[in-house]
C-alpha positions in Angstrom: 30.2 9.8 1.2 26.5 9.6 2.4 25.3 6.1 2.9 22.1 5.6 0.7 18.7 5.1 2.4 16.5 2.3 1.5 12.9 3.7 1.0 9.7 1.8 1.5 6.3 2.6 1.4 3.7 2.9 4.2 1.5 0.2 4.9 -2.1 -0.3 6.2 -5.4 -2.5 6.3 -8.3 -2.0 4.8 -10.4 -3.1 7.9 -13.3 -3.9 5.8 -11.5 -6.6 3.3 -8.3 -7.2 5.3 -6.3 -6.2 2.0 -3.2 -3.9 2.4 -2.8 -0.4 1.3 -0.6 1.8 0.4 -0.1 4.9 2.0 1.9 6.1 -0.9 4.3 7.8 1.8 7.9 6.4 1.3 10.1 6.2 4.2 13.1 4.5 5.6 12.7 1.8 8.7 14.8 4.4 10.9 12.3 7.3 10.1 9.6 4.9 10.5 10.5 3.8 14.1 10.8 7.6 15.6 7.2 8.3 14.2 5.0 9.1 17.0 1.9 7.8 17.0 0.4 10.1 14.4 -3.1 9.3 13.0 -4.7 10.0 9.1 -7.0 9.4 6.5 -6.6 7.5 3.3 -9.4 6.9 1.0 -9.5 2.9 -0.2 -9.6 2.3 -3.1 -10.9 -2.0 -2.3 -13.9 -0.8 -0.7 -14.4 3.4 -1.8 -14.3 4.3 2.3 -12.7 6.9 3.9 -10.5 4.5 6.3 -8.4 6.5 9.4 -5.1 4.7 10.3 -2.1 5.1 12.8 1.8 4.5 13.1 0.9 2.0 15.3 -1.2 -0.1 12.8 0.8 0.7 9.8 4.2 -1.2 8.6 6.8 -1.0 6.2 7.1 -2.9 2.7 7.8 -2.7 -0.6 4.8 -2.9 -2.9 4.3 -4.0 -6.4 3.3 -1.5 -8.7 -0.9 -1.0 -8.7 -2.4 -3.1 -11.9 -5.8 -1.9 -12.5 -8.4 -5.4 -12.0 -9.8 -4.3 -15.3 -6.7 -4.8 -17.0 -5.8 -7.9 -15.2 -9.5 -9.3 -16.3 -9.5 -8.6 -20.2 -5.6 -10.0 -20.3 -6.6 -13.4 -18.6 -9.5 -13.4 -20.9 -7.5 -13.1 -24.3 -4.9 -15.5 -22.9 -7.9 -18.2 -21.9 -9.3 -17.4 -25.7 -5.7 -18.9 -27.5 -5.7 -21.5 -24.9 
């Protein structure tokens, strides 16, 4: 029986708000470790720049889900109004 791989997602910082990004590239931390140092592009969506990144820069964790800020806004805002 094959031993099950646990899967993570690729990491980065945006270097204009210091907030981290996902890559959305899942991998597990022994895939991860024989990457050469291979360089892309992701486009942020914190600052709406194209931002280039490496292996070397990026890390490994396991990310909540995205919640839009718009959505986080009006549901604090209803919740404040039964307060």
């Amino acid at each position: 029986m094959a031993a099950m791989r646990h899967l993570n997602v690729v990491m980065v910082r945006c270097p204009n708000t210091g907030r981290a990004l996902s890559t959305g590239v899942e991998m597990d931390a022994a895939t991860f470790e024989e990457l050469p140092d291979i360089r892309s592009q992701i486009m942020c969506p914190v600052c709406n720049l194209h931002h280039i990144w490496s292996t070397r820069e990026a890390w490994l964790d396991n990310p909540p889900p995205a919640v839009p800020e718009i959505a986080w806004l009006i549901l604090n805002n209803r919740i404040a109004e039964n307060d």
